[in-house]
Wavefront OBJ file of the C-alpha trace (Angstrom):
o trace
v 32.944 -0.628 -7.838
v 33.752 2.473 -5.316
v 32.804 1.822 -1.469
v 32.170 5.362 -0.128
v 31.264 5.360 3.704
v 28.172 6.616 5.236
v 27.669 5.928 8.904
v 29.642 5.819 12.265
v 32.011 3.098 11.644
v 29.445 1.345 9.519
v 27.329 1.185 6.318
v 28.126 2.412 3.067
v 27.261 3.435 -0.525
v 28.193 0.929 -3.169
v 28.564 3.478 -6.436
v 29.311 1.712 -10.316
v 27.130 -1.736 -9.719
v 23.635 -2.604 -10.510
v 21.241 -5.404 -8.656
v 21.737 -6.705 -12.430
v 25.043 -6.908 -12.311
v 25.367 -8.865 -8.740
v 22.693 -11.473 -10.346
v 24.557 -12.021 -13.385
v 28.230 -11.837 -12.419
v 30.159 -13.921 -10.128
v 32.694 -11.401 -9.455
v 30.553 -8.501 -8.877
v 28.262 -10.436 -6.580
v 32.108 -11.695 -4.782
v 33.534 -8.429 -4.577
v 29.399 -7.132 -2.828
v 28.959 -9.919 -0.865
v 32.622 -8.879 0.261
v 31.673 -5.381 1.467
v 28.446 -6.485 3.264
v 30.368 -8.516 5.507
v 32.142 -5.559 6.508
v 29.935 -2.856 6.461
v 26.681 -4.455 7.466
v 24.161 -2.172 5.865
v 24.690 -1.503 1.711
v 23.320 1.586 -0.540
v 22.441 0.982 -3.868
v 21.189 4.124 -5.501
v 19.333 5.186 -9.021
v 18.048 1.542 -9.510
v 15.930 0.530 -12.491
v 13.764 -2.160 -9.619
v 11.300 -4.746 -10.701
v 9.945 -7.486 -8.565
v 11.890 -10.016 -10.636
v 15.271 -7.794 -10.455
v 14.935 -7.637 -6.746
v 14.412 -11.129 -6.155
v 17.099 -12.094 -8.385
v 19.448 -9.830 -6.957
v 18.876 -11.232 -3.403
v 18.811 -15.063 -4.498
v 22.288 -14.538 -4.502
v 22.688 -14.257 -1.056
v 20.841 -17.652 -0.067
v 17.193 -18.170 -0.032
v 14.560 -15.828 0.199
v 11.907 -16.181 2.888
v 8.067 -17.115 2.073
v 6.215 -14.086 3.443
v 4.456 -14.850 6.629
v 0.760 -15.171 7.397
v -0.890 -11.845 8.357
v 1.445 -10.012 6.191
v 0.838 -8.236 2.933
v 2.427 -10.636 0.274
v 1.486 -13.501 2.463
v 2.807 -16.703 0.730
v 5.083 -15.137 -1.909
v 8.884 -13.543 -1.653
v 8.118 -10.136 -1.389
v 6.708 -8.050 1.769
v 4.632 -5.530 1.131
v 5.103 -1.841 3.195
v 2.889 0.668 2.571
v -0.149 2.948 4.291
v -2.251 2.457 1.028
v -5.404 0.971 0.866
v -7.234 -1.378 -1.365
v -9.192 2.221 -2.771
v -5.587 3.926 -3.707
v -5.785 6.469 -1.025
v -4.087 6.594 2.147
v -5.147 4.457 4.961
v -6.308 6.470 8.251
v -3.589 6.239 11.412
v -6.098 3.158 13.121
v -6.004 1.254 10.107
v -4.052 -2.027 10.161
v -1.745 -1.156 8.023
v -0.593 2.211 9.661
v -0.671 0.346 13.255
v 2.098 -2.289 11.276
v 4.208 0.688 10.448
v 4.073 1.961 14.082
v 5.351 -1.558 15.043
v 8.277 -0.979 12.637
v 9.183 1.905 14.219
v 10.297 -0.329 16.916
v 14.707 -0.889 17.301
v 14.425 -4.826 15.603
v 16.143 -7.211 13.235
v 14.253 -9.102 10.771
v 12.325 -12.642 11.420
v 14.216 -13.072 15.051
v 11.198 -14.483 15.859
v 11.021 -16.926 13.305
v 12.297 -20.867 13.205
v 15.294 -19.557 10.679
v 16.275 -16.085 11.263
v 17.547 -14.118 8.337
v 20.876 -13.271 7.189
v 19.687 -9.959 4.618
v 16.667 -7.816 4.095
v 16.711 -5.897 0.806
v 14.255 -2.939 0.426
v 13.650 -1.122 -2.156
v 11.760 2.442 -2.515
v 9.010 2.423 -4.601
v 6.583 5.432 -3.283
v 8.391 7.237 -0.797
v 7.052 10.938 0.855
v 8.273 14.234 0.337
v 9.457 14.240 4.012
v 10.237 11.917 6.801
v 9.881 8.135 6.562
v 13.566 8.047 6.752
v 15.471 4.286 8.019
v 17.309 4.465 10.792
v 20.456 2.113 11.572
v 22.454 1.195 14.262
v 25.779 -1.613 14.187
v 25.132 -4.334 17.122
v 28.752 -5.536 15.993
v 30.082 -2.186 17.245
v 27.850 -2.130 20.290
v 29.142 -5.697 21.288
v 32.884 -4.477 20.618
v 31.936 -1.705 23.024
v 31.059 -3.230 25.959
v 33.342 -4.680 28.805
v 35.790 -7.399 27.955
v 33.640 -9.708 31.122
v 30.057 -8.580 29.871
v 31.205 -9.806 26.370
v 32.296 -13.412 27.771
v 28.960 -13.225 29.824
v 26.429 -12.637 26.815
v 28.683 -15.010 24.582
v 27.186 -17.825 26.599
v 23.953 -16.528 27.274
v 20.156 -17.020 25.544
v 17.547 -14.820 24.562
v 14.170 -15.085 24.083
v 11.822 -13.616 20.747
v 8.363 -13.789 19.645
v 6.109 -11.756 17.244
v 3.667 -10.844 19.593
v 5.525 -9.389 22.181
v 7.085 -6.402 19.985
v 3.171 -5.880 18.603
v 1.726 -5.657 22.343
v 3.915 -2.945 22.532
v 1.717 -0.964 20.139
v -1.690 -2.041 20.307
v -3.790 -5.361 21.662
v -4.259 -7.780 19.150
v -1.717 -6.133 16.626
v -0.547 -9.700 16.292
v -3.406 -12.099 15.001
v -4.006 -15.244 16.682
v -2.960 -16.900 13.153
v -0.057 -15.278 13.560
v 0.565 -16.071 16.933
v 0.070 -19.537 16.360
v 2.177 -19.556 13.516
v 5.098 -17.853 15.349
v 5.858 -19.195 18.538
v 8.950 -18.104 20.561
v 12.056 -18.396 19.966
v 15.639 -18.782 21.532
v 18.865 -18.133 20.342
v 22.435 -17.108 21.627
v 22.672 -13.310 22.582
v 25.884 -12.785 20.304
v 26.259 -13.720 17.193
v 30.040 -14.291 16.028
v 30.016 -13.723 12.266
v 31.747 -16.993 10.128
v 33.960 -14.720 7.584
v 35.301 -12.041 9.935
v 35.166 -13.344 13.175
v 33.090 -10.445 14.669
v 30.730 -11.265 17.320
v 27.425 -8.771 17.336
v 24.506 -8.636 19.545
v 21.873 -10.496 18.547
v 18.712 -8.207 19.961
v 15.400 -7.123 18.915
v 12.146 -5.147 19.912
v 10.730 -8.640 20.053
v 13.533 -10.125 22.879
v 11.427 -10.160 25.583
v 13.143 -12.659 28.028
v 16.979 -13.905 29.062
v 17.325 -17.721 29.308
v 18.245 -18.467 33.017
v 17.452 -15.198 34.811
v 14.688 -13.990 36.283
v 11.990 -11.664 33.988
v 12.962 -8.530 35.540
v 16.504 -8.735 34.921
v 16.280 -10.232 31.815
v 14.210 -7.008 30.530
v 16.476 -4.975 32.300
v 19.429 -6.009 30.712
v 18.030 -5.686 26.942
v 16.885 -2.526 27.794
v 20.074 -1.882 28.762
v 22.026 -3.840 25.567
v 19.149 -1.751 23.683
v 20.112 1.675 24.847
v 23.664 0.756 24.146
v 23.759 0.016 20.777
v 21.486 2.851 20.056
v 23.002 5.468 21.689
v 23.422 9.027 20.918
v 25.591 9.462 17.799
v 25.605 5.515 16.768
v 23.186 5.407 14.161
v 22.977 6.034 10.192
v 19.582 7.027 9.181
v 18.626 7.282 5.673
v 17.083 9.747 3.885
v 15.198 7.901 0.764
v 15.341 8.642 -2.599
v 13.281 6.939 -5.767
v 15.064 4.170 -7.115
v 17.068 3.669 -3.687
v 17.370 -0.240 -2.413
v 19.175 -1.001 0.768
v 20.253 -4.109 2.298
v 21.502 -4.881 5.745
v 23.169 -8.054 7.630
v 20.537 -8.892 10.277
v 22.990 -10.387 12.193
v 25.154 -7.384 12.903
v 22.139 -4.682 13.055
v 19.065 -2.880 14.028
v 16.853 -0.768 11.820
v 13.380 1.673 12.566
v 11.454 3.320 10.265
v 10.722 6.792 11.370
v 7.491 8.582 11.323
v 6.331 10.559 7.894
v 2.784 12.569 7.374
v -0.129 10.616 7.953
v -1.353 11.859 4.922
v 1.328 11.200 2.441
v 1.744 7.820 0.500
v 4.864 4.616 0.750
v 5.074 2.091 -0.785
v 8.382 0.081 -0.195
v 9.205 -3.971 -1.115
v 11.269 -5.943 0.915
v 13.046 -9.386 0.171
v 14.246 -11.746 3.044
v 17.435 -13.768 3.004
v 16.988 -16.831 5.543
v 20.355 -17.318 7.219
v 22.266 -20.946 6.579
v 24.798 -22.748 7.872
v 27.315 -20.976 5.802
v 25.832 -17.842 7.863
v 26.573 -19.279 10.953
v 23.030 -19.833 12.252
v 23.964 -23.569 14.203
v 26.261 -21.969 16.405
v 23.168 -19.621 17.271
v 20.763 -22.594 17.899
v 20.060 -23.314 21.616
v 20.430 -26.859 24.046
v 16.782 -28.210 24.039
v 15.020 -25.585 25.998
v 11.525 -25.553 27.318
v 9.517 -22.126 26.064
v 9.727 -19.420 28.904
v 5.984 -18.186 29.910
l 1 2 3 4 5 6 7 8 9 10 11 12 13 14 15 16 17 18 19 20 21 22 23 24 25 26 27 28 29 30 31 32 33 34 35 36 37 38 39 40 41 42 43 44 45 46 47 48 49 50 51 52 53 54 55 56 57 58 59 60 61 62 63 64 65 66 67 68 69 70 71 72 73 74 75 76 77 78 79 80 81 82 83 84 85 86 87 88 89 90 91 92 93 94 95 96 97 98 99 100 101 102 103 104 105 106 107 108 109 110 111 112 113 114 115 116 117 118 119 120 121 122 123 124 125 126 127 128 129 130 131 132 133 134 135 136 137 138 139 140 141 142 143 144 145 146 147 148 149 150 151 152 153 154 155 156 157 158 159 160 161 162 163 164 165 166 167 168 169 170 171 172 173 174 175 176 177 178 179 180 181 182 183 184 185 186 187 188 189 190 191 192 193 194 195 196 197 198 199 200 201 202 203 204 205 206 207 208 209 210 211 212 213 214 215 216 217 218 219 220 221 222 223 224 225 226 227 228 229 230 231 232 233 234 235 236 237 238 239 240 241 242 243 244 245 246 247 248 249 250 251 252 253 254 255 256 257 258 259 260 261 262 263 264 265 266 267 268 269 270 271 272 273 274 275 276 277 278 279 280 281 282 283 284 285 286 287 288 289 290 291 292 293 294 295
């Protein structure tokens, strides 16, 4: 297996290794699991994928999320992104679907805003366009190693607040359904999350932190929009351009993603699995004092 680097300090292409081979092969899956703990975000290129390939593939990371209500896929393993409709063609930019993909354009981690958070998202490209539509990363590991030694000590002991709704208000009213809302109340966990293997502590942020435990609103937003703008500053991000047959995956903890924007006209289709973190992961040390929801 050859490593070859792709982003600032972060992210990389993993060249001579299937999804096949990391679901059949202790050694291979060893020697991956190795280089996502480093790197954070992992390119797999030229992949024969099937729903049953993918899901095997990331079983061996933990276990996979059941898709959430409101989503397409609701109730299996497998999110479904795309901007086409039920009649083959492409959705129009009000439609549900496209509003979704606006949302994702959004700086977030995965399922923050759920009861487990997750460790790994895979994707894989199945219809991609001709142009645009790219992914976008950015390491909150490198943004938290950034920062001043006494801001670091500060947000190690601090809380934030996340909840599905408030990243969908941000494009539309009613974007988030009120099953979903019911479904996915907010959630608190520790601002920094100090990875088990390596030791590395990364900010733990999303387009769906809307609140700091302990401080008032307004400088609670401030300050994520400030963490935000930090870890995505100018010249901190890898952004993939996507290729048929590519599948990435990316540690959650450690990371932010966006799609970008692509013709309105032109089709995706994309399929993403969703590693729940464990123990193992080091999601108890992220889990909160008894805390009362913030309104």
């Amino acid at each position: 297996m050859e490593i070859s680097p792709l982003g600032p300090g972060f992210a990389a292409e993993l060249r001579g290794v299937t999804l096949a081979d990391v679901a059949a092969d202790d050694t291979v899956y060893a020697a991956v699991r190795a280089a996502f703990e480093d790197h954070s975000v992992l390119l797999f290129r030229g992949q024969e994928v099937s729903g049953e390939g993918q899901l095997a593939f990331s079983r061996r990371f933990g276990p996979p999320e059941v898709t959430k209500v409101g989503s397409l896929g609701t109730g299996t393993n497998f999110v479904i992104l795309t901007t086409i409709g039920d009649d083959g063609k492409v959705v129009p930019e009000d439609h549900r679907y496209a509003m979704r993909n606006k949302a994702n354009q959004l700086w977030h981690t995965d399922s923050s805003f759920k009861s487990v958070p997750a460790l790994t998202s895979v994707l894989s490209a199945r219809t991609i366009p001709d142009h645009g539509g790219e992914t976008e990363f950015v390491s909150t590991r490198l943004a938290f190693e950034r920062l001043d030694p006494a801001l670091q000590t500060k947000l190690e002991n601090s809380f934030a607040w996340h909840h599905y709704g408030h990243s969908r208000a941000k494009v539309a009213a009613g974007l988030a359904t009120p099953e979903e809302l019911e479904a996915l109340p907010p959630r608190c966990w520790r601002l920094v999350w100090r990875n088990p293997v390596n030791g590395r502590g990364a900010l733990y942020i999303a387009s769906h932190t809307y609140a700091i435990e302990g401080m008032e609103r307004a400088d609670g937003e401030r300050l994520i929009e400030e963490l935000t703008a930090a870890a995505t500053a100018p010249g901190t991000s890898y952004e993939h351009k996507w290729k048929s047959g590519d599948v990435i995956m990316w540690d959650n903890r450690a990371t932010m993603h966006r799609g970008r924007p692509w013709p309105g006209n032109e089709p995706r289709y994309m399929v993403r699995t969703t590693i729940s973190a464990t123990a193992a992961d080091g999601v108890e040390t992220m889990r909160p004092p008894s805390l009362q929801a913030a309104e």
